[in-house]
C-alpha positions as MATLAB code, in Angstrom:
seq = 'XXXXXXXXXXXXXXXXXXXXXXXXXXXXXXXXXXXXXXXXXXXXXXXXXXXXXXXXXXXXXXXXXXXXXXXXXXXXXXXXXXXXXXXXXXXXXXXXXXXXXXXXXXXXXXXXXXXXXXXXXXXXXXXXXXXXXXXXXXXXXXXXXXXXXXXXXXXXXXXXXXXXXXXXXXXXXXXXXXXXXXXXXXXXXXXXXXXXXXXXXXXXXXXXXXXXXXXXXXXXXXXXXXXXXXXXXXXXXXXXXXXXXXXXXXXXXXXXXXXXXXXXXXXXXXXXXXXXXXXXXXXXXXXXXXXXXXXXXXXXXXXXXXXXXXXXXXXXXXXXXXXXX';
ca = [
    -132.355 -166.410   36.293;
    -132.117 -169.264   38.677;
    -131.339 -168.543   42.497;
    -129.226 -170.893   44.094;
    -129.571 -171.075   48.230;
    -126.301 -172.294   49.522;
    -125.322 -173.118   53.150;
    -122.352 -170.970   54.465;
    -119.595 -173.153   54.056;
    -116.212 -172.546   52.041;
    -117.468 -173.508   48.632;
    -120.380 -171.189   48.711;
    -118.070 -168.413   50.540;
    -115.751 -168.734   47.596;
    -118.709 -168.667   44.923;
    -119.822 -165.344   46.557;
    -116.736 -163.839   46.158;
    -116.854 -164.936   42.438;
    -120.039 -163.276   42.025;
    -118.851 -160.007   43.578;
    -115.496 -160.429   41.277;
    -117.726 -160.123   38.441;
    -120.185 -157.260   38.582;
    -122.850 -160.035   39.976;
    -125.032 -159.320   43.201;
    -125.351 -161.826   46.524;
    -127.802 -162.451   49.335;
    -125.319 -162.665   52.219;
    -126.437 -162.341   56.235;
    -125.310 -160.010   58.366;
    -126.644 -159.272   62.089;
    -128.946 -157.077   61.125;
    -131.063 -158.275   58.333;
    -129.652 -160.083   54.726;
    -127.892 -157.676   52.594;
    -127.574 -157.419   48.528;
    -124.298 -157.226   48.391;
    -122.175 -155.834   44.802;
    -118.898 -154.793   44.353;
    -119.311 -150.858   45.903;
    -116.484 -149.261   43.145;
    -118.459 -150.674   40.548;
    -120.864 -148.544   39.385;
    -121.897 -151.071   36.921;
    -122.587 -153.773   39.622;
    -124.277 -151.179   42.172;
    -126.848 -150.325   39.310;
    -127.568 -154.185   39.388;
    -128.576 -153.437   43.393;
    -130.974 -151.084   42.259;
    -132.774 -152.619   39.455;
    -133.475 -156.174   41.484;
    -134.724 -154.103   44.158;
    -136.732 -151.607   42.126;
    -134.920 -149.008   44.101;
    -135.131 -145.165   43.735;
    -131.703 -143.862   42.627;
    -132.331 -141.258   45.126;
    -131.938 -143.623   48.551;
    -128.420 -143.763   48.877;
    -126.378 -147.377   50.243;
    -124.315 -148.603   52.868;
    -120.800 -148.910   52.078;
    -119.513 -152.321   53.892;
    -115.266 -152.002   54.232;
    -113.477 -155.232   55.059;
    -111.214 -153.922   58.034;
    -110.791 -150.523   59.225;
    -108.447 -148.861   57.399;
    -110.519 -148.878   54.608;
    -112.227 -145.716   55.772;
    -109.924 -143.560   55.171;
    -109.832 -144.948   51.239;
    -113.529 -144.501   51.070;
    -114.431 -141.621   53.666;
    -112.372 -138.226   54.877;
    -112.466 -137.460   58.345;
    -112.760 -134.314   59.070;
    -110.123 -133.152   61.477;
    -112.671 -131.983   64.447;
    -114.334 -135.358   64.211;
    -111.200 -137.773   64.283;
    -111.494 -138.426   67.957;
    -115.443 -138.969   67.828;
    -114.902 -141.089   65.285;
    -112.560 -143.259   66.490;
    -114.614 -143.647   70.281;
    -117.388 -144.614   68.084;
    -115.310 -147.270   65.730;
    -113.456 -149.245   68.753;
    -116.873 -149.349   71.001;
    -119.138 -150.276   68.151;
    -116.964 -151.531   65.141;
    -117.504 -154.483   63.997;
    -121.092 -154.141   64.439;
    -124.830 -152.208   63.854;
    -123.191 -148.430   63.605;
    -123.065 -146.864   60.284;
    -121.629 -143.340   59.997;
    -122.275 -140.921   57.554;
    -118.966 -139.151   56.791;
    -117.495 -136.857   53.587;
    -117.052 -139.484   50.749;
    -113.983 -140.213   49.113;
    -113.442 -140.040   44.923;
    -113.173 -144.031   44.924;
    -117.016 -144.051   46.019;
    -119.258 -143.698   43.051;
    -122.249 -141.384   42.521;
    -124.589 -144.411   43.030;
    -123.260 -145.487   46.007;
    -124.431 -141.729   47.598;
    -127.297 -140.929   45.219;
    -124.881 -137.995   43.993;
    -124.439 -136.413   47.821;
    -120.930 -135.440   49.035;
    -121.188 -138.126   51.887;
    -121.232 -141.982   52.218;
    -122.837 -144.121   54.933;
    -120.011 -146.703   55.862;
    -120.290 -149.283   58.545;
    -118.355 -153.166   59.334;
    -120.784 -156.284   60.385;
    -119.684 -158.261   62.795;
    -121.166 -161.092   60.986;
    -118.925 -163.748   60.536;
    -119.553 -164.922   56.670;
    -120.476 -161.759   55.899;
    -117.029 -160.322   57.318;
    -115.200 -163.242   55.593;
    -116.304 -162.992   52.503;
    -116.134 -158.803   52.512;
    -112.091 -159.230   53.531;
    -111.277 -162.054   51.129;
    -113.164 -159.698   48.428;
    -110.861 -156.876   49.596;
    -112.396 -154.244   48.936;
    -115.551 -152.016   49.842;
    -118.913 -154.138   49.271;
    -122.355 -152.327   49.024;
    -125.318 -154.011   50.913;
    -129.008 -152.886   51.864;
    -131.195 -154.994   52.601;
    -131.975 -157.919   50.370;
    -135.238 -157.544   49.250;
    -138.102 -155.897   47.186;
    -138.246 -151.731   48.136;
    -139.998 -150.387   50.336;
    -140.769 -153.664   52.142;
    -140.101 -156.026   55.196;
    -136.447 -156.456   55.193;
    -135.587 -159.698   55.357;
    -134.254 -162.043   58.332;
    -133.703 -165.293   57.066;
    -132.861 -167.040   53.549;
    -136.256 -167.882   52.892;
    -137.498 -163.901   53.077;
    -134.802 -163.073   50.398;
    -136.060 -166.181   48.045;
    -139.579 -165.449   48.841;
    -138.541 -161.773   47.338;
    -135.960 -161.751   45.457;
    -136.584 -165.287   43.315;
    -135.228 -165.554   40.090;
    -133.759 -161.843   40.050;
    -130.366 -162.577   41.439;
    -127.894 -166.153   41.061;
    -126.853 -166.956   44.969;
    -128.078 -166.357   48.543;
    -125.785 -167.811   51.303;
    -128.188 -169.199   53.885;
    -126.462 -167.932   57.467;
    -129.628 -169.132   59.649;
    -131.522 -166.211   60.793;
    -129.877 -162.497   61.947;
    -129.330 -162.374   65.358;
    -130.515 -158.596   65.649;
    -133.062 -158.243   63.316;
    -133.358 -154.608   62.890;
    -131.172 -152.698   60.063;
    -127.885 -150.742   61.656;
    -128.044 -147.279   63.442;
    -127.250 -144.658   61.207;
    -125.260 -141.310   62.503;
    -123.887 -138.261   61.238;
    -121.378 -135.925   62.938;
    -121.515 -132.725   64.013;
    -119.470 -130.268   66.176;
    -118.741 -133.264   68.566;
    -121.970 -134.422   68.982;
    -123.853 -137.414   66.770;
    -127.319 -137.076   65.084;
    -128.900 -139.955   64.645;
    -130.289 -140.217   61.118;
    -131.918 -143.929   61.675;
    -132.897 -145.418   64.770;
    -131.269 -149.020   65.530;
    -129.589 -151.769   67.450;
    -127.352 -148.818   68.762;
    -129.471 -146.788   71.038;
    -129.289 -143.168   72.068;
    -129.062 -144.031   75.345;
    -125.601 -146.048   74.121;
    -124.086 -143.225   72.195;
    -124.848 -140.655   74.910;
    -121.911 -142.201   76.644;
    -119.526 -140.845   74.471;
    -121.468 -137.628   72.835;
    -123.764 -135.538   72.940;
    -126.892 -136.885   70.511;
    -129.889 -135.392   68.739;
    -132.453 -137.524   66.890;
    -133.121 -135.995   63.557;
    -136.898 -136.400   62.747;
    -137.561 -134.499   59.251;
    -135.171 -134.044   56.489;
    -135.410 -132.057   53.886;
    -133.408 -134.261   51.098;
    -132.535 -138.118   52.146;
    -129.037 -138.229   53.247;
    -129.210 -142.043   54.317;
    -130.958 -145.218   54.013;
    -134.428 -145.588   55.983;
    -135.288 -142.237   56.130;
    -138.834 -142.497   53.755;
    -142.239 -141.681   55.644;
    -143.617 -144.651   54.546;
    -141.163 -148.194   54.492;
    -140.656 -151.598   55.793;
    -144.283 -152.271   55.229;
    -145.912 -155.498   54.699;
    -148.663 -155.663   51.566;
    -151.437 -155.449   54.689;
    -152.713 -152.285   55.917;
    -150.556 -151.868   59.250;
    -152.327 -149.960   62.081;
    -150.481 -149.164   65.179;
    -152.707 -148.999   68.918;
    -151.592 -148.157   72.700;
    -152.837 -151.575   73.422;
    -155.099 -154.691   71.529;
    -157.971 -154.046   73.837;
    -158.173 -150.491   72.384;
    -158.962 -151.853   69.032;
    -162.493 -153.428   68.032;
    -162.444 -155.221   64.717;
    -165.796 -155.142   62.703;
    -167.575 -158.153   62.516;
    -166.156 -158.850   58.946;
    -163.142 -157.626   59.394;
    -160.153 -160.664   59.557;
    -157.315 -158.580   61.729;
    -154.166 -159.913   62.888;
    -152.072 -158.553   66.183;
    -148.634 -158.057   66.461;
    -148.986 -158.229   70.193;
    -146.127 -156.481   72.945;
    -148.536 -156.998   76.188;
    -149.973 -159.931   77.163;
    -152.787 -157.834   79.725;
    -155.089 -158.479   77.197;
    -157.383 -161.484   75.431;
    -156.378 -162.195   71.946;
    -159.823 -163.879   71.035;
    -161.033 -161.324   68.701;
    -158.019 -161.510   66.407;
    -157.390 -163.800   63.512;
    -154.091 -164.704   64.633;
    -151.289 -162.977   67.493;
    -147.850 -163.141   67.253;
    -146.412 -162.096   70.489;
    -143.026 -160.356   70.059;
    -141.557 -161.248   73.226;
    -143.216 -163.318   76.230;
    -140.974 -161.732   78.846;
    -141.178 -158.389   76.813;
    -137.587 -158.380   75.803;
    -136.905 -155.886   73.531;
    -133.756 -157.327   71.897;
    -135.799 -160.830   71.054;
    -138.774 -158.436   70.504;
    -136.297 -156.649   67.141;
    -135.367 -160.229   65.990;
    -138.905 -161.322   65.899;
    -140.176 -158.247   64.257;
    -139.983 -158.729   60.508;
    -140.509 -162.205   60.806;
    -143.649 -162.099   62.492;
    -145.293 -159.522   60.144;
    -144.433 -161.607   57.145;
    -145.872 -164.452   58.726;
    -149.310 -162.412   59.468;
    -148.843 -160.559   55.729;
    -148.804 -164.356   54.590;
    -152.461 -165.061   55.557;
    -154.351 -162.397   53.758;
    -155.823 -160.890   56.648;
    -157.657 -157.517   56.445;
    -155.691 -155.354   58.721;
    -152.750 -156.061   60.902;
    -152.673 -154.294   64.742;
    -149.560 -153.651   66.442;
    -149.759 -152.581   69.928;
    -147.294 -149.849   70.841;
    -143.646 -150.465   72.674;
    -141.882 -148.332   75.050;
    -139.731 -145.808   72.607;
    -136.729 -146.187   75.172;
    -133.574 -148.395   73.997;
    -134.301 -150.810   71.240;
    -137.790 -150.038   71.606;
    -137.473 -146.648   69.671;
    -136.113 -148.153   66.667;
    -138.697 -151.140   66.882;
    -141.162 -147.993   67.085;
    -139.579 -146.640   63.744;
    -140.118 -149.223   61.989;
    -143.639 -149.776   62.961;
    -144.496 -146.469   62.414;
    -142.947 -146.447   58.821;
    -144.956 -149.777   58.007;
    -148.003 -147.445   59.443;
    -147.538 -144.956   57.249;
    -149.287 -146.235   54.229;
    -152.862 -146.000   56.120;
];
């Protein structure tokens, strides 16, 4: 199949929607990372998702809805939640919150990976959002790219991954966040978080009591695997780079957060964030580990941030790319 890479203008916008219109799947930004986007009611089209990403059919999607009332079409509300739900939709919505309600009939076993709920969120992305509402209907999006690995934040990730397996990818520029969407669940008034993201704890502790859950038993939503995100180079995580010694043969890489330290004994540094911000630390994140992963080093370092804020979901991920050591 030939991929075609198309800046987001109204032609391409339109040729999207054609592809969704006919069972096909699309690259398409959001602010979080590129999605693979497919017609969500289609179970036909959703299969398509899983077999370009060589995904297991037990890691269930994220349900995109083009404007709000399409929850209630693709998710119940349970009563006791309705006023939880709706703090969390007109602080957060459009944006990185996904919420992990009772699915509706209209959502098909593929979507959920057979469970009795579906993960549903809105991007505030502008393409992304147009092309979802001129669709009309529900559109089902992870992240563009091979499973298990570095989701991707620009057009070129998705080629460099998803080449010849899918007919369009609508170039957007990069994401602006980076990271994939915080994923929550409700319970008894309070929120679980089931994946750490751009929505912090300390954010949704405004408006509910939150728990982080850790270990689960069964995957009830995307990103919950031990081991994911990873890059094909062994990933070790350190307090700090001048904790870490490479052998004399070794050719190691550091994803660097401090500067306190000399880089001279690595291969190459990428430095997340000069000032140590942690929001242009989470849009530099995937990027900079493909760029290491790209130069067939032995081992790639990554020094420890603060798990507080957006640092805690940068830590997930990090610690999921670990997890293959």
């Amino acid at each position: 199949m030939h991929t075609e890479v198309l800046a987001a203008d109204q032609l391409s916008i339109t040729r999207a929607i054609e592809c969704l219109r006919t069972g096909k799947t699309v690259a398409l930004p959001t602010e979080t990372v590129y999605g693979l986007a497919a017609d969500a009611v289609n179970p036909e089209a959703v299969a398509s998702i899983f077999a370009v990403k060589e995904r297991p059919r037990f890691d269930p999607l994220i349900v995109h809805l083009p404007a709000t009332d399409w929850l209630d079409r693709v998710a119940r509300v349970p009563e006791a939640d309705k006023g939880l739900v709706e703090q969390l939709i007109d602080r957060f919505w459009p944006g990185p919150l996904t919420l992990v309600l009772p699915r509706q009939s209209i959502v098909p076993d593929i979507v959920t990976a057979g469970l009795e709920t579906v993960a549903v969120r809105m991007s505030a992305h502008p393409v992304f959002a147009q092309i979802v509402r001129t669709f009309g209907g529900p559109v089902a999006a992870p992240s563009a790219n091979r499973f298990g690995r570095l989701s991707p934040t620009t057009a070129q990730h998705v080629m460099e991954e998803l080449h010849g397996r899918i007919p369009l990818i609508i170039d957007g520029g990069p994401t602006r966040l980076g990271i994939e969407s915080t994923i929550v669940s409700l319970k008894d008034n309070g929120i679980s978080i089931l994946r750490k993201g751009p929505i912090s704890a300390e954010e949704l502790k405004e408006i509910a009591l939150v728990n982080t859950i850790t270990t689960m038993d069964v995957i009830s939503a995307p990103g919950q695997l031990p081991s994911h995100y990873a890059p094909r180079t062994p990933l070790r995580l350190v307090p700090d780079s001048g904790s870490f010694s490479p052998s004399p043969e070794q050719r190691v890489g550091l994803l660097a957060w401090s500067r306190a330290q000399p880089f001279t004994k690595f291969a190459a540094v990428r430095l997340l964030s000069p000032t140590q911000d942690l929001k242009e630390a989470a849009a530099h994140l995937f990027r900079f580990l493909r760029e290491l992963d790209a130069l067939e080093l032995d081992l790639i370092v990554a020094e420890q941030l603060p798990e507080e804020g957006l640092g805690a979901a940068i830590m997930d991920r990090l610690q999921r790319a670990a997890a293959k050591l």
